[in-house]
C-alpha positions as protocol buffer text, in pm:
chain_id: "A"
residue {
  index: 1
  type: UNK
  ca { x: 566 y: 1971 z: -5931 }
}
residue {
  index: 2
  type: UNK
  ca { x: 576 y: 2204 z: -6218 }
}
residue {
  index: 3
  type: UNK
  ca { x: 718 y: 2085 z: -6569 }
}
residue {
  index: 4
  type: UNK
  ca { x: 793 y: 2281 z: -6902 }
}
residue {
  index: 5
  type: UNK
  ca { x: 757 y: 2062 z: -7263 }
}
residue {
  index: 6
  type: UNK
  ca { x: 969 y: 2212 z: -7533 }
}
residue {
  index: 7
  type: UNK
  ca { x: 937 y: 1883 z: -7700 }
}
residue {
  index: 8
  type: UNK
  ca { x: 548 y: 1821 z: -7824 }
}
residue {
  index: 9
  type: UNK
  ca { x: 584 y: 1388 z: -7859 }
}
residue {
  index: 10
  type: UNK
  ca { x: 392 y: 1189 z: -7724 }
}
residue {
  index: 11
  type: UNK
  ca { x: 627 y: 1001 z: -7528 }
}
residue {
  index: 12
  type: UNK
  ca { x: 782 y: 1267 z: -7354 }
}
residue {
  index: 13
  type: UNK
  ca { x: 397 y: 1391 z: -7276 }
}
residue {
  index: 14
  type: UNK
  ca { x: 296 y: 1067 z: -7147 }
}
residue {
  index: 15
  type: UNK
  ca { x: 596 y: 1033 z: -6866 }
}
residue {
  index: 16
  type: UNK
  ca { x: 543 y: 1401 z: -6743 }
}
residue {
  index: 17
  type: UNK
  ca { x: 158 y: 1291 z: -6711 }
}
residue {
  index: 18
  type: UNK
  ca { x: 248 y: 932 z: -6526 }
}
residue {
  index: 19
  type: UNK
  ca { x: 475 y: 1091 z: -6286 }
}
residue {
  index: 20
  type: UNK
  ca { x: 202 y: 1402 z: -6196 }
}
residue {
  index: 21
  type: UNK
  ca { x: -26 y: 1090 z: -6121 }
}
residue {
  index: 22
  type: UNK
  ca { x: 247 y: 923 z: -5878 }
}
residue {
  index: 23
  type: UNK
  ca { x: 299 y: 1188 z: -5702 }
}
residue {
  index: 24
  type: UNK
  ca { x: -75 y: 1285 z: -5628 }
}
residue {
  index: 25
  type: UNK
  ca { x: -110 y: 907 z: -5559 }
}
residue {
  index: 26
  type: UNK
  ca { x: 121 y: 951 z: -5293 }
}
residue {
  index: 27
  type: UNK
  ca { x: 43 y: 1259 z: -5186 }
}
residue {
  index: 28
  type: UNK
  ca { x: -325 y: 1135 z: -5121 }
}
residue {
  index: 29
  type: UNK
  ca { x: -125 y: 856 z: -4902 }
}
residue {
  index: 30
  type: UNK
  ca { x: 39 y: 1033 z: -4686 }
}
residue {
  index: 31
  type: UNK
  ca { x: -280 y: 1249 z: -4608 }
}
residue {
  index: 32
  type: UNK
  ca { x: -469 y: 909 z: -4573 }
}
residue {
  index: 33
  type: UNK
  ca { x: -218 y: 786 z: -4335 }
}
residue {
  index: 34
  type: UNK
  ca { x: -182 y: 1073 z: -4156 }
}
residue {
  index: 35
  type: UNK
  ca { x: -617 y: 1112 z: -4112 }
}
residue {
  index: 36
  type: UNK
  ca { x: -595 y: 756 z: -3969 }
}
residue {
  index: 37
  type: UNK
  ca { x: -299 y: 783 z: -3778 }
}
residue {
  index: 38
  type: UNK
  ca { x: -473 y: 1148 z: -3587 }
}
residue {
  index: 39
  type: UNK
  ca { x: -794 y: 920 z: -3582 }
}
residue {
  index: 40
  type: UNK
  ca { x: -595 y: 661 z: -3355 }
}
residue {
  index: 41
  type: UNK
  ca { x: -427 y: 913 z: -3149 }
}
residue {
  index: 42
  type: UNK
  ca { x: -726 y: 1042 z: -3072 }
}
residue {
  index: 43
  type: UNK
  ca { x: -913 y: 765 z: -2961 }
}
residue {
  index: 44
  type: UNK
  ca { x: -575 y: 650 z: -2727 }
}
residue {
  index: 45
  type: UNK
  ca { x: -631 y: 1038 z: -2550 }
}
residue {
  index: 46
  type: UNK
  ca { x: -1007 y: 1003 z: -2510 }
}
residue {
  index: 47
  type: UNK
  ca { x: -944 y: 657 z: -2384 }
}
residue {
  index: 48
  type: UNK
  ca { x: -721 y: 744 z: -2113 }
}
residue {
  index: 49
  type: UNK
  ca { x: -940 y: 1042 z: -2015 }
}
residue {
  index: 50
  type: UNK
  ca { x: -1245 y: 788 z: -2036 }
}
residue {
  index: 51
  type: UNK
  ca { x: -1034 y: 585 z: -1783 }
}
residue {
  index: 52
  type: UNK
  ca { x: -927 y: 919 z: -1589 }
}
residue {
  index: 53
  type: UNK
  ca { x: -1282 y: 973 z: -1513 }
}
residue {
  index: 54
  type: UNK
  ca { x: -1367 y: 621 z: -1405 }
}
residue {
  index: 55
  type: UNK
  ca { x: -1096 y: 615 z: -1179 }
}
residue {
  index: 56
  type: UNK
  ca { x: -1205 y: 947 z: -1015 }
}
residue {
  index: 57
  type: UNK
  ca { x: -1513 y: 815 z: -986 }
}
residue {
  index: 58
  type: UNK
  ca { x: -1449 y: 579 z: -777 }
}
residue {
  index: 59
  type: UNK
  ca { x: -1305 y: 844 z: -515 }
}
residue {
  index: 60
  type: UNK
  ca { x: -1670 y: 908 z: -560 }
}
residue {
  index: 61
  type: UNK
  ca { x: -1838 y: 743 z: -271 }
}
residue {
  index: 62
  type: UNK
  ca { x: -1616 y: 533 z: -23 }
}
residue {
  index: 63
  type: UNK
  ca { x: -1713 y: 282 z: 241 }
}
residue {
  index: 64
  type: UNK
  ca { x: -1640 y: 448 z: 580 }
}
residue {
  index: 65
  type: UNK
  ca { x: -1784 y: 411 z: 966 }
}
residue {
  index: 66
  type: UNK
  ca { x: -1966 y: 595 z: 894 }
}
residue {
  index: 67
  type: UNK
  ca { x: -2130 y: 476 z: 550 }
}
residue {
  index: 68
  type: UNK
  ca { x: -2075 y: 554 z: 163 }
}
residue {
  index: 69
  type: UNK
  ca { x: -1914 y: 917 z: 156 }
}
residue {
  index: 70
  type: UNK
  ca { x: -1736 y: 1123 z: -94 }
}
residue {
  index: 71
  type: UNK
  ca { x: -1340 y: 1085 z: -70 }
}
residue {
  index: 72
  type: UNK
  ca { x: -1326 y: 1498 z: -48 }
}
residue {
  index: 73
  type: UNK
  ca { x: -1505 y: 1421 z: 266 }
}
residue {
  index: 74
  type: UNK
  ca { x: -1250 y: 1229 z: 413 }
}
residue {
  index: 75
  type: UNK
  ca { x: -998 y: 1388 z: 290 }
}
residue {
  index: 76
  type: UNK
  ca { x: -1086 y: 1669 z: 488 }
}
residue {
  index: 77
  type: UNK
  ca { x: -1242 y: 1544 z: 798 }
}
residue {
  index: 78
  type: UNK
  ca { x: -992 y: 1266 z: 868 }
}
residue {
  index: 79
  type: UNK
  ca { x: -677 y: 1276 z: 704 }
}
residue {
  index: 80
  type: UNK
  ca { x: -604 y: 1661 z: 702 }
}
residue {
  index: 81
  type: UNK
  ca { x: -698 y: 1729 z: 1095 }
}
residue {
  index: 82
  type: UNK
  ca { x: -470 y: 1453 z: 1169 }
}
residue {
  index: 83
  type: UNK
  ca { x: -189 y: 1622 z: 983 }
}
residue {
  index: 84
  type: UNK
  ca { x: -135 y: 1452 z: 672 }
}
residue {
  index: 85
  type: UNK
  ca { x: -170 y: 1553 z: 309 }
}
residue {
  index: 86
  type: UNK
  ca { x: -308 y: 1356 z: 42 }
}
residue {
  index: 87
  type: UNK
  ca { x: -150 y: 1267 z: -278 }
}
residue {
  index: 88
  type: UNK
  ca { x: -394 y: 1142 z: -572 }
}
residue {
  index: 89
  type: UNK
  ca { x: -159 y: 983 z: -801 }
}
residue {
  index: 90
  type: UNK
  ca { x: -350 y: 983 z: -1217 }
}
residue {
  index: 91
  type: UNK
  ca { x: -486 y: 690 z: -1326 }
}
residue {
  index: 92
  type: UNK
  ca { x: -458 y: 532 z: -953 }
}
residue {
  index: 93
  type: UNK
  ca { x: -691 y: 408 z: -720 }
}
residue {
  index: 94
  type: UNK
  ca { x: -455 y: 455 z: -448 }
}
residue {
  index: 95
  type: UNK
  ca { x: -352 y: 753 z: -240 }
}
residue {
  index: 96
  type: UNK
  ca { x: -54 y: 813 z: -111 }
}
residue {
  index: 97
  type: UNK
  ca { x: -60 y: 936 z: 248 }
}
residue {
  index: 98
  type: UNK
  ca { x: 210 y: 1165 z: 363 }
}
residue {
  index: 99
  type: UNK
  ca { x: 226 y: 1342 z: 711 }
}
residue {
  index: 100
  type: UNK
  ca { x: 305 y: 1766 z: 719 }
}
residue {
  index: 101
  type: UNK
  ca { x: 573 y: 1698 z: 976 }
}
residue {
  index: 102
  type: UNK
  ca { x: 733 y: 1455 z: 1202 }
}
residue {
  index: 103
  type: UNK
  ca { x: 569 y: 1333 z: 1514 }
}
residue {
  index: 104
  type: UNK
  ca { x: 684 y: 1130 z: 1769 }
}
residue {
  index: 105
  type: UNK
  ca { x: 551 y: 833 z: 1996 }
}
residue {
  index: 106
  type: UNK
  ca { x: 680 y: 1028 z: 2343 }
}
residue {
  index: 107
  type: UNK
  ca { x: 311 y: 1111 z: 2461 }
}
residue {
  index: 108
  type: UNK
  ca { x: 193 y: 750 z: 2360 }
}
residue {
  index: 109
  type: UNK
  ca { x: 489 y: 582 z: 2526 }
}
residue {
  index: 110
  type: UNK
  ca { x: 420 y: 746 z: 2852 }
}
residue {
  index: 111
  type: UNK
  ca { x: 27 y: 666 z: 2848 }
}
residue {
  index: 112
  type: UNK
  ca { x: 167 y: 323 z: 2869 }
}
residue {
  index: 113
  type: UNK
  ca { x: 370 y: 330 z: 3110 }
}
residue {
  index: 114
  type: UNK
  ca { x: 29 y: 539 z: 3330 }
}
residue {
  index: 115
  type: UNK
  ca { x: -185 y: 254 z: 3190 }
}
residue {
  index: 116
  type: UNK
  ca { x: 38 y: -72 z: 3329 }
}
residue {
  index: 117
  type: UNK
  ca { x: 54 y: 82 z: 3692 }
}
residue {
  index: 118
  type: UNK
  ca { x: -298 y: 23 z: 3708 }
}
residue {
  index: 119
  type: UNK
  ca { x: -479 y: -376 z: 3771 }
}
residue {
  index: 120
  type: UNK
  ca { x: -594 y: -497 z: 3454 }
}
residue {
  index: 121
  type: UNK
  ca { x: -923 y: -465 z: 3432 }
}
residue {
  index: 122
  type: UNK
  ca { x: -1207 y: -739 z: 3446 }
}
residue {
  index: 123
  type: UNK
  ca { x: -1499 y: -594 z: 3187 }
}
residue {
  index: 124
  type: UNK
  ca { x: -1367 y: -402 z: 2885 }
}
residue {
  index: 125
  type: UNK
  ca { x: -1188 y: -120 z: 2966 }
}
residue {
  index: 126
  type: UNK
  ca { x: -1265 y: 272 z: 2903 }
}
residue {
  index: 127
  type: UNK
  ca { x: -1228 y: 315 z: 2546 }
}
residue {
  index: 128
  type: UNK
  ca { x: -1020 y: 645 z: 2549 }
}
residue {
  index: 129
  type: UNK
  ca { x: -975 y: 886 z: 2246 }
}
residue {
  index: 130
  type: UNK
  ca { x: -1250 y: 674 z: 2038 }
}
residue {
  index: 131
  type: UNK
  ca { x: -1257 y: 956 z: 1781 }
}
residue {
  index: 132
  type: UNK
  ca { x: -902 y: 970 z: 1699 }
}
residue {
  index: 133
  type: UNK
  ca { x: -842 y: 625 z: 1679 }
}
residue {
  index: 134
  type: UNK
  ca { x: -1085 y: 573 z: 1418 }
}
residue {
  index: 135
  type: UNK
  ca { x: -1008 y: 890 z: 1198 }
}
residue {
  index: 136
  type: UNK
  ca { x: -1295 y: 1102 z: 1325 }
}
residue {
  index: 137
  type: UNK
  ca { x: -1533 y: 822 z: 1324 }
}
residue {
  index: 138
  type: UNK
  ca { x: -1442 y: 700 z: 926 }
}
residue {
  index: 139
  type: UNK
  ca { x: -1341 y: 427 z: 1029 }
}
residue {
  index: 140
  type: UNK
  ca { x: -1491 y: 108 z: 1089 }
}
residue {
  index: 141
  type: UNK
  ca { x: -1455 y: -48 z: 1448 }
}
residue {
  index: 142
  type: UNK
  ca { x: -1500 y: -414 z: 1581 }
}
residue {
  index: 143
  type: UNK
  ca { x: -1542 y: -433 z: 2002 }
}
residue {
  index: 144
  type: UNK
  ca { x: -1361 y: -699 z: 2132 }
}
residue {
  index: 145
  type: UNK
  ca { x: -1160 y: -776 z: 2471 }
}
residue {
  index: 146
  type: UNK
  ca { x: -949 y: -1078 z: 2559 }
}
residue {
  index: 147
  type: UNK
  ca { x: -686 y: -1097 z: 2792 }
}
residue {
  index: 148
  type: UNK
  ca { x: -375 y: -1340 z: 2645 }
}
residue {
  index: 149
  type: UNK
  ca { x: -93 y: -1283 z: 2923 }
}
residue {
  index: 150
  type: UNK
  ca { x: 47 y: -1581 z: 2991 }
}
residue {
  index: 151
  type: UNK
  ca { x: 46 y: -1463 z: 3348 }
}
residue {
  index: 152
  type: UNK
  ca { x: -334 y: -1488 z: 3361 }
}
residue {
  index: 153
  type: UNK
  ca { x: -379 y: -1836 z: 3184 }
}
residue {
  index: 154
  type: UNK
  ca { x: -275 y: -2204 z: 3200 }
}
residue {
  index: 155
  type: UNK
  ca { x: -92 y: -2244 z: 2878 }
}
residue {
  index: 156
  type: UNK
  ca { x: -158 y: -2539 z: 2652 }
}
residue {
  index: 157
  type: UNK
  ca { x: 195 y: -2756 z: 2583 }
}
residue {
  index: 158
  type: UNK
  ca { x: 41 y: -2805 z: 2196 }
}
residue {
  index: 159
  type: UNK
  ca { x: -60 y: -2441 z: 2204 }
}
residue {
  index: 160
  type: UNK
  ca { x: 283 y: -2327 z: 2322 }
}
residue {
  index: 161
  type: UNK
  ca { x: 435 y: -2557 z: 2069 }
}
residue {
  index: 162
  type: UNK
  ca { x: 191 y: -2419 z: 1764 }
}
residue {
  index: 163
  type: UNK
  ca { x: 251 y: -2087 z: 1817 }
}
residue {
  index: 164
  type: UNK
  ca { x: 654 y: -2134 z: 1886 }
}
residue {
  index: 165
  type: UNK
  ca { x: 605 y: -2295 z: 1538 }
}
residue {
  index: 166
  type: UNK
  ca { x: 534 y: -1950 z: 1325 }
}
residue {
  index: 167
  type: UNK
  ca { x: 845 y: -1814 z: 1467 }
}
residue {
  index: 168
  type: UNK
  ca { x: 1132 y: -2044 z: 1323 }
}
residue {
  index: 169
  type: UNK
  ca { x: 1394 y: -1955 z: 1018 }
}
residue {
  index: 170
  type: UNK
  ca { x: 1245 y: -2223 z: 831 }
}
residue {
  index: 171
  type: UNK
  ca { x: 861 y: -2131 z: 862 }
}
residue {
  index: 172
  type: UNK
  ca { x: 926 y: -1719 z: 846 }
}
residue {
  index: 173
  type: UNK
  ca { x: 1128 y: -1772 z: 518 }
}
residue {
  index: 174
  type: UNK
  ca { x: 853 y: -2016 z: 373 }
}
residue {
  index: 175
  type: UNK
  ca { x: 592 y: -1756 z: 409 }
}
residue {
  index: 176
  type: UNK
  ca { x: 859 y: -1508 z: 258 }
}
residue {
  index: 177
  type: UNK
  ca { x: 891 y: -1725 z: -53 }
}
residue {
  index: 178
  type: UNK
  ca { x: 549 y: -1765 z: -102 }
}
residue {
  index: 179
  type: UNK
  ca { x: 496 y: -1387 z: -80 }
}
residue {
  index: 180
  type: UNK
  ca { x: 767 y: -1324 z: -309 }
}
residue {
  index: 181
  type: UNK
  ca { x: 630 y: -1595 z: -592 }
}
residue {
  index: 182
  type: UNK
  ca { x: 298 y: -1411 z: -580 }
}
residue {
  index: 183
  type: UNK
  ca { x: 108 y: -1694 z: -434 }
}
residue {
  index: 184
  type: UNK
  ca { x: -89 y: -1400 z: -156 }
}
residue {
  index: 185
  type: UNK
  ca { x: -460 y: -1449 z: -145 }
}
residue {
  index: 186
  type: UNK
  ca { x: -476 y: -1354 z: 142 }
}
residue {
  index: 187
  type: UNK
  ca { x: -152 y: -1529 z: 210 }
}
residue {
  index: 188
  type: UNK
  ca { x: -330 y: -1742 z: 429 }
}
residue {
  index: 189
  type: UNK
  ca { x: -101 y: -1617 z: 749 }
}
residue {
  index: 190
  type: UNK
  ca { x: -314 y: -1328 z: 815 }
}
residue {
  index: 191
  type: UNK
  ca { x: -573 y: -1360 z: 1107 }
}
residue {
  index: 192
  type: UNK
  ca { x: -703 y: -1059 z: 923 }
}
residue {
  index: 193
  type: UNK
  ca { x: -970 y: -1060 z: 623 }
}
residue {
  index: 194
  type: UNK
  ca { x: -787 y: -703 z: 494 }
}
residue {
  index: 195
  type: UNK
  ca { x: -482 y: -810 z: 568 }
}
residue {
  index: 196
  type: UNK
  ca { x: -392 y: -821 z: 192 }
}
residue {
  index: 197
  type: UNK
  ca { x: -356 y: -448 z: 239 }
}
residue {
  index: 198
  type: UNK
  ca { x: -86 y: -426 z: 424 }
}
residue {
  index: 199
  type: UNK
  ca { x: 129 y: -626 z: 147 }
}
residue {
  index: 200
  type: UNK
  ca { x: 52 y: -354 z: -101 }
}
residue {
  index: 201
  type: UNK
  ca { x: 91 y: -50 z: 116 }
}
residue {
  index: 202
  type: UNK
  ca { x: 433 y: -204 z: 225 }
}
residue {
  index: 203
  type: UNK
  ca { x: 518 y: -316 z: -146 }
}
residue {
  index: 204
  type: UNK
  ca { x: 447 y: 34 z: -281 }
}
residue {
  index: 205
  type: UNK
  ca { x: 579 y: 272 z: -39 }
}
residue {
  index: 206
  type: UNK
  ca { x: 917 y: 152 z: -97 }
}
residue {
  index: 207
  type: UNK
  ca { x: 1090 y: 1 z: 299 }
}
residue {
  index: 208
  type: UNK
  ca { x: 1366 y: -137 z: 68 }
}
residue {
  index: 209
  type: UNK
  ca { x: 1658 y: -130 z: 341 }
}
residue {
  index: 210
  type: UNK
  ca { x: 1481 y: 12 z: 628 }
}
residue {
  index: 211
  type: UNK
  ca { x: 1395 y: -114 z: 988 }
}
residue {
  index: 212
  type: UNK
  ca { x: 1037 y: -100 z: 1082 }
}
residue {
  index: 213
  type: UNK
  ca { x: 932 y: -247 z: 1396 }
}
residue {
  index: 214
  type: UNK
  ca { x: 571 y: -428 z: 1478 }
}
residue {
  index: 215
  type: UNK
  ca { x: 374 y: -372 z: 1819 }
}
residue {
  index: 216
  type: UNK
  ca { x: 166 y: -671 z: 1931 }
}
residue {
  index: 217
  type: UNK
  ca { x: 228 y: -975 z: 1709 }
}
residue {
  index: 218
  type: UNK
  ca { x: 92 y: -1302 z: 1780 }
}
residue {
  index: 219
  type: UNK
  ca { x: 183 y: -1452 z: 1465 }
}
residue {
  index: 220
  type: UNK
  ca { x: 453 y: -1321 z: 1197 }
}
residue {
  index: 221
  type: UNK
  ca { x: 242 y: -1223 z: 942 }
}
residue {
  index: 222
  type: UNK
  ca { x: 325 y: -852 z: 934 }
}
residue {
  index: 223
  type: UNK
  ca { x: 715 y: -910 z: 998 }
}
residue {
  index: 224
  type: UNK
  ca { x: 691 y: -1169 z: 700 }
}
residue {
  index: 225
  type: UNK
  ca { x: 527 y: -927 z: 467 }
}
residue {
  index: 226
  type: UNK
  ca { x: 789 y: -622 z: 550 }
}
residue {
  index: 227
  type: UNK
  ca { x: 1095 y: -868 z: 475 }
}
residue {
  index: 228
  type: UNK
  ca { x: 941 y: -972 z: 161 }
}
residue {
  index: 229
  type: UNK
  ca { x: 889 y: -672 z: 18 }
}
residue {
  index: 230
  type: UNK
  ca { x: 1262 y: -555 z: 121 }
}
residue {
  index: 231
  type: UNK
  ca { x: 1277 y: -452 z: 508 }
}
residue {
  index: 232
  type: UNK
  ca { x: 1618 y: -529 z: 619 }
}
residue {
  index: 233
  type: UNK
  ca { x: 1528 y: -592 z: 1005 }
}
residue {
  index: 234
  type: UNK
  ca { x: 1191 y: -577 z: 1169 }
}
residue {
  index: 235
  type: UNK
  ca { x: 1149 y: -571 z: 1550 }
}
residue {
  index: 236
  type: UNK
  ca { x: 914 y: -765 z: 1716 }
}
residue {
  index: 237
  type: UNK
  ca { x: 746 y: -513 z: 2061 }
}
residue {
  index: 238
  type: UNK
  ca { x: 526 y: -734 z: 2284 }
}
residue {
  index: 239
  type: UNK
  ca { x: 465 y: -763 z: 2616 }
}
residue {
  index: 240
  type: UNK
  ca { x: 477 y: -1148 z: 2626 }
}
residue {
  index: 241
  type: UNK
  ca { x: 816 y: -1319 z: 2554 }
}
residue {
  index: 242
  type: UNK
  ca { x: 880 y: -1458 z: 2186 }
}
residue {
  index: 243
  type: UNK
  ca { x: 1147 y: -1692 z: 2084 }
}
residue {
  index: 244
  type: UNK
  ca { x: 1212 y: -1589 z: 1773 }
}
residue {
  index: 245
  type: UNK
  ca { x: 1424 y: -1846 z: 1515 }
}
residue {
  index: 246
  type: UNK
  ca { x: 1457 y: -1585 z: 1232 }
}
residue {
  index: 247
  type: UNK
  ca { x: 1802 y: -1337 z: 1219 }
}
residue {
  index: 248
  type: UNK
  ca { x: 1610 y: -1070 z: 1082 }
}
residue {
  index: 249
  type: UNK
  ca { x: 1347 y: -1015 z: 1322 }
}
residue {
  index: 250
  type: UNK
  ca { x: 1440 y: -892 z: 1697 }
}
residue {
  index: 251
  type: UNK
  ca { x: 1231 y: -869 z: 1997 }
}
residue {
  index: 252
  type: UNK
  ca { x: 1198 y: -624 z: 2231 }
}
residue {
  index: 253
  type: UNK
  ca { x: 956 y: -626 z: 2562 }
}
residue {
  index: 254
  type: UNK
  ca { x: 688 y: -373 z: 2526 }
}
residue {
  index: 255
  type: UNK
  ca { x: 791 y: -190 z: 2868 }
}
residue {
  index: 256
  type: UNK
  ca { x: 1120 y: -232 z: 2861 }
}
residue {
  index: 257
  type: UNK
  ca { x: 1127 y: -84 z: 2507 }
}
residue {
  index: 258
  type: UNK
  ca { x: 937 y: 225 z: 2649 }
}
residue {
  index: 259
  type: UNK
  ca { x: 1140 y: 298 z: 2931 }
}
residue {
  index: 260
  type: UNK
  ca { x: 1487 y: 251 z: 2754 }
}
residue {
  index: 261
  type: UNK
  ca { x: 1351 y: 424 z: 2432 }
}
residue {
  index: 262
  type: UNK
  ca { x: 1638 y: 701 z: 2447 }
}
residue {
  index: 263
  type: UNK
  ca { x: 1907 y: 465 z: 2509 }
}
residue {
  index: 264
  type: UNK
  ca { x: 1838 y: 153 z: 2253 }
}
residue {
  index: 265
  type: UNK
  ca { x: 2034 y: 100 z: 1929 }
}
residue {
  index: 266
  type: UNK
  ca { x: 1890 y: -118 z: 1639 }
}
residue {
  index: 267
  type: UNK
  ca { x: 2110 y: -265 z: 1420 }
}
């Protein structure tokens, strides 16, 4: 601000002075404001980066079969040679999976149909294609080998009953409800410990309207968990026969469903 005094007073010399004063008051405001306002932008960026780096860190070492390895690792060993890409999504934990091109079940549908002309076998059978199944050995693997056919057992009535139980309208859609009113540790329908990752991974990559279908289900805990989180049909593939109370779940025998495979229409 520049000023010109024709008129020597005192008054007049006093407001010109004042009003220089004001205006480097506020100038030395604004500068303030804007030193603390930089200040707090700054700290926001070097917070996020602070939590950038903690989050890649924990890509750092990950529990696989084969014990605490680096992500890179299996990102390159097991995901990649088994033809999917990886997507590491900032400031996430969790990455997003997504196969370089479509692949079909053809090969595995006729290994079953190879497999059930055979006699089931008494001690555990040949464990075939080990390494694939468990992502190039990076993942973990429990041995276990029952044999539930009803064929081969004398069925319980209050077994029959129990287990007839998890499949009505009125059981599925409690489950549902408490899925959708967040009440999930570990939704207590799970026969799994982890199964509390399949609710996420079906929350999060979005089945909103789409049919998905389930292979082996003893109890509805996977069908439950795809409805919930906005599957519009799920169908049920097992070799034993379900009654099933719920209209949004179908079944389908497991052989019958492979042999027909060209030929079936879902809803």
């Amino acid at each position: 601000m520049t000023s010109t005094i024709y008129k020597k007073n005192n008054n007049e010399i006093t407001t010109i002075y004042c009003t220089k004063w004001r205006c480097l008051f506020l100038v030395l405001s604004i500068f303030a404001i804007y030193l603390i306002m930089n200040a707090e932008i700054s700290d926001q960026i070097n917070d996020m980066r602070g939590r950038n780096k903690i989050n890649k860190n924990k890509f750092d070492k990950i529990k696989s079969g084969k014990g605490l390895v680096d992500f890179e690792e299996i990102m390159q060993n097991a995901y990649k040679p088994n033809g999917f890409d990886v997507d590491l999504l900032e400031f996430s934990i969790i990455s997003k999976l997504k196969l370089k091109k479509n692949q079909t079940c053809d090969q595995i549908y006729d290994n079953w149909l190879n497999a059930s002309k055979n006699d089931i076998p008494t001690d555990n059978p040949l464990i075939l294609l080990k390494n694939n199944f468990t992502l190039n050995g990076y993942s973990t693997i429990s041995e276990c080998y029952f044999n539930d056919s009803y064929k081969y057992k004398q069925l319980n009535n209050d077994e029959v009953s129990s287990i007839s139980k998890k499949w009505t309208k009125q059981n599925i859609d409690e489950w549902i409800t408490q899925i959708k009113d967040g009440n999930n540790s570990q939704l207590q329908i799970s026969q799994y410990p982890d199964g509390i990752s399949l609710y996420y991974a079906t929350k999060y990559y979005n089945i909103i309207a789409k049919i998905g279908a389930v292979i082996g289900s003893y109890i509805p805990w996977v069908e439950t968990m795809c409805l919930a989180n906005g599957a519009s049909k799920i169908v049920t593939i097992d070799y034993q026969p379900i009654k099933i109370g719920h209209e949004d779940i179908i079944y389908l025998n497991a052989f019958d469903f492979v042999k027909r495979r060209n030929k079936i229409l879902l809803p």
